[in-house]
C-alpha positions in Angstrom: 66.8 142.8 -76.8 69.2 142.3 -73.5 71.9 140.3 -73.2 71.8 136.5 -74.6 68.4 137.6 -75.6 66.5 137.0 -79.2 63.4 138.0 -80.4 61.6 135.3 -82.0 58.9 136.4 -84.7 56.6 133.5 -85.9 59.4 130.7 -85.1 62.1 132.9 -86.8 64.8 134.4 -84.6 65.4 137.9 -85.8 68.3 140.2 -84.9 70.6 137.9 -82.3 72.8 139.1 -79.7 74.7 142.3 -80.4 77.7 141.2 -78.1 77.9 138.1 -79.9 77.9 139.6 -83.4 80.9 142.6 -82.4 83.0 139.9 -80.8 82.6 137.8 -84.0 84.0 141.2 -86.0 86.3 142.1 -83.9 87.9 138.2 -84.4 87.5 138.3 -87.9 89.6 141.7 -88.2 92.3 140.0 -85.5 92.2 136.8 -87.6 93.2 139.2 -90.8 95.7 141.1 -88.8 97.3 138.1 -86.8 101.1 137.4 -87.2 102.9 134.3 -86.6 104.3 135.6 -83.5 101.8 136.4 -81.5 100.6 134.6 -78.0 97.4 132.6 -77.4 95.2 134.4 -75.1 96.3 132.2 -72.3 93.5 132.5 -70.3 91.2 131.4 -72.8 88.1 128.7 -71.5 88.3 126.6 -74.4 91.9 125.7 -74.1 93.5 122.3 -74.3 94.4 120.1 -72.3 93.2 120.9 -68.8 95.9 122.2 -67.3 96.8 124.5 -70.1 95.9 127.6 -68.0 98.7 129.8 -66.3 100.9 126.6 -66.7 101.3 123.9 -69.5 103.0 121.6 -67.3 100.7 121.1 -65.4 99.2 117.5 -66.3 97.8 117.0 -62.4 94.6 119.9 -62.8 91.6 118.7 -62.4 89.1 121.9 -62.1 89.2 125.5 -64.5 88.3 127.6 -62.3 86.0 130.3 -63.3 83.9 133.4 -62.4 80.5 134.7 -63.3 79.5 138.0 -64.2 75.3 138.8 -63.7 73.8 140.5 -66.4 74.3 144.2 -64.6 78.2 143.3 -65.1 78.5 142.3 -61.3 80.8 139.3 -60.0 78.0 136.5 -59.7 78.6 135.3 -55.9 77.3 132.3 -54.0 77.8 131.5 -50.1 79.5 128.3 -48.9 79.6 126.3 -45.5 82.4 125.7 -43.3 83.2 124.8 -40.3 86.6 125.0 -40.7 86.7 128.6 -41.6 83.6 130.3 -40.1 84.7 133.9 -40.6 84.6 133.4 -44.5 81.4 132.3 -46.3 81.5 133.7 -49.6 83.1 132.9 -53.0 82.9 134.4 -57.0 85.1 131.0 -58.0 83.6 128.1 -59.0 84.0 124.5 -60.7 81.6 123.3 -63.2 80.3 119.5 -61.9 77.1 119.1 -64.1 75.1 120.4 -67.7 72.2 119.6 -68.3 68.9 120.7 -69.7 70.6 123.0 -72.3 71.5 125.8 -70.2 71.5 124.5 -66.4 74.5 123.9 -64.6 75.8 122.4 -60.9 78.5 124.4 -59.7 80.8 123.5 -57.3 81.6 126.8 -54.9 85.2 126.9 -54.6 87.0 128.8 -51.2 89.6 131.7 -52.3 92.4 131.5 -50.2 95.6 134.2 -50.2 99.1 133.1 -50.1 99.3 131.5 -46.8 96.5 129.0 -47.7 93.8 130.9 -45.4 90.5 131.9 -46.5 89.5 135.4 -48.4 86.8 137.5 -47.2 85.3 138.9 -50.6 82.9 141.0 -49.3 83.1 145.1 -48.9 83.8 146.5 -45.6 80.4 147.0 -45.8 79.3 143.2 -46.5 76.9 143.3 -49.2 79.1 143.4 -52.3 82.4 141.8 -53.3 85.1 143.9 -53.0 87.8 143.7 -56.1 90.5 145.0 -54.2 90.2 141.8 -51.7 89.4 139.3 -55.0 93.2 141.0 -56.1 94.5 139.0 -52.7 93.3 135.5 -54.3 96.2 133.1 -54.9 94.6 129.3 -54.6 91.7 127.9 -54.1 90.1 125.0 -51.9 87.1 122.6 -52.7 83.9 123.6 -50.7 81.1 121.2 -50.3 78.8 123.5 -51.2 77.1 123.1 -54.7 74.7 125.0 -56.6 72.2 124.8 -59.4 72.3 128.1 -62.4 70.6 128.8 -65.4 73.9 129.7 -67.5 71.6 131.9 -69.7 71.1 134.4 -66.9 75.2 135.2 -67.2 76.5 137.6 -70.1 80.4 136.7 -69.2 82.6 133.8 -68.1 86.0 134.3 -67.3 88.5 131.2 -66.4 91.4 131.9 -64.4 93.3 128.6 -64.2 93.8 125.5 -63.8 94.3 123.8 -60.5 94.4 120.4 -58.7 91.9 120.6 -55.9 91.8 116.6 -55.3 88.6 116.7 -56.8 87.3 112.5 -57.8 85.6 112.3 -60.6 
C-alpha cells in the first residue's frame, strides 16, 4: 500500500492510508494537549476567509497559492509561457481554477518573482531539478497563462503559502 493508496478486498477497503491514520493521532493527542493560548497553524489550507493566510487583513486575495509534492517527496513542477520573461519558464506555485471528476484538477501555473517583481529561475544550476535554495528567493507571484490538468491523487502533500491578489476574474 503507497501513498493515498487502499486495498480493496471483495468491495471492502481494508487497511487505509497509514499517513492519514498517524496524522489523525498525532491531532487527537494535540487536541488533548492544546491550551487556550496557542496559535492556529497560520498556514493552514482550510482557513477562512481567503485572505486569512500570512495576513488577516487582507480582504482583496483572490488565489491560495500552493505547492505540490510528487509521491517521491519532490516539489511537483510545471513549465509556463512567456514572452515577457523568456529566461524563466518554470514554476512549483500554483492556483487551483477547476475540480472535477473526484480527483482532477486545472491548475493555474503561477510565475515566482523575488523582491523586485522579476522572475525566479527555480531550476538547479544544473536545470533538471528545482533548487530550494532559489525557491527561498520567492517573494510574490504573477498570473501565468499557462494552465494544466492533474490527477490530485497522484500527490501525497499540499502546502499553501498565502494568500495573494493576482487580479485574477472569476
Amino acid at each position: 500500500m503507497g501513498c493515498g493508496r487502499h486495498n480493496n478486498v471483495g468491495g471492502v477497503t481494508e487497511g487505509g492510508n497509514c499517513v492519514c491514520e498517524v496524522v489523525r493521532a498525532i491531532l487527537d493527542i494535540q487536541t488533548q494537549a492544546v491550551r487556550d493560548d496557542c496559535s492556529t497553524c497560520t498556514t493552514n489550507c482550510f482557513l477562512e476567509p481567503l485572505g486569512g493566510i500570512v495576513s488577516p487583513a487582507r480582504s482583496s486575495a483572490d488565489t491560495r497559492v500552493f505547492t505540490l509534492l510528487t509521491k517521491t517527496g519532490k516539489p511537483f513542477m510545471a513549465t509556463f509561457a512567456s514572452d515577457e520573461y523568456p529566461d524563466v519558464c518554470v514554476s512549483v506555485y500554483f492556483r487551483v481554477e477547476d475540480v472535477f471528476d473526484d480527483c482532477c484538477a486545472t491548475l493555474r501555473v503561477l510565475i515566482p518573482l523575488c523582491e523586485n517583481d522579476y522572475p525566479v529561475c527555480l531550476l538547479s544550476d544544473c536545470g533538471t531539478q528545482v533548487s530550494l535554495h532559489k525557491v527561498c528567493e520567492v517573494s510574490g507571484y504573477a498570473a501565468s497563462d499557462s494552465c494544466i490538468t492533474v490527477d490530485l491523487s497522484c500527490f501525497c502533500a499540499v502546502q499553501c503559502i498565502e494568500d495573494v491578489n493576482l487580479g485574477i476574474c472569476n
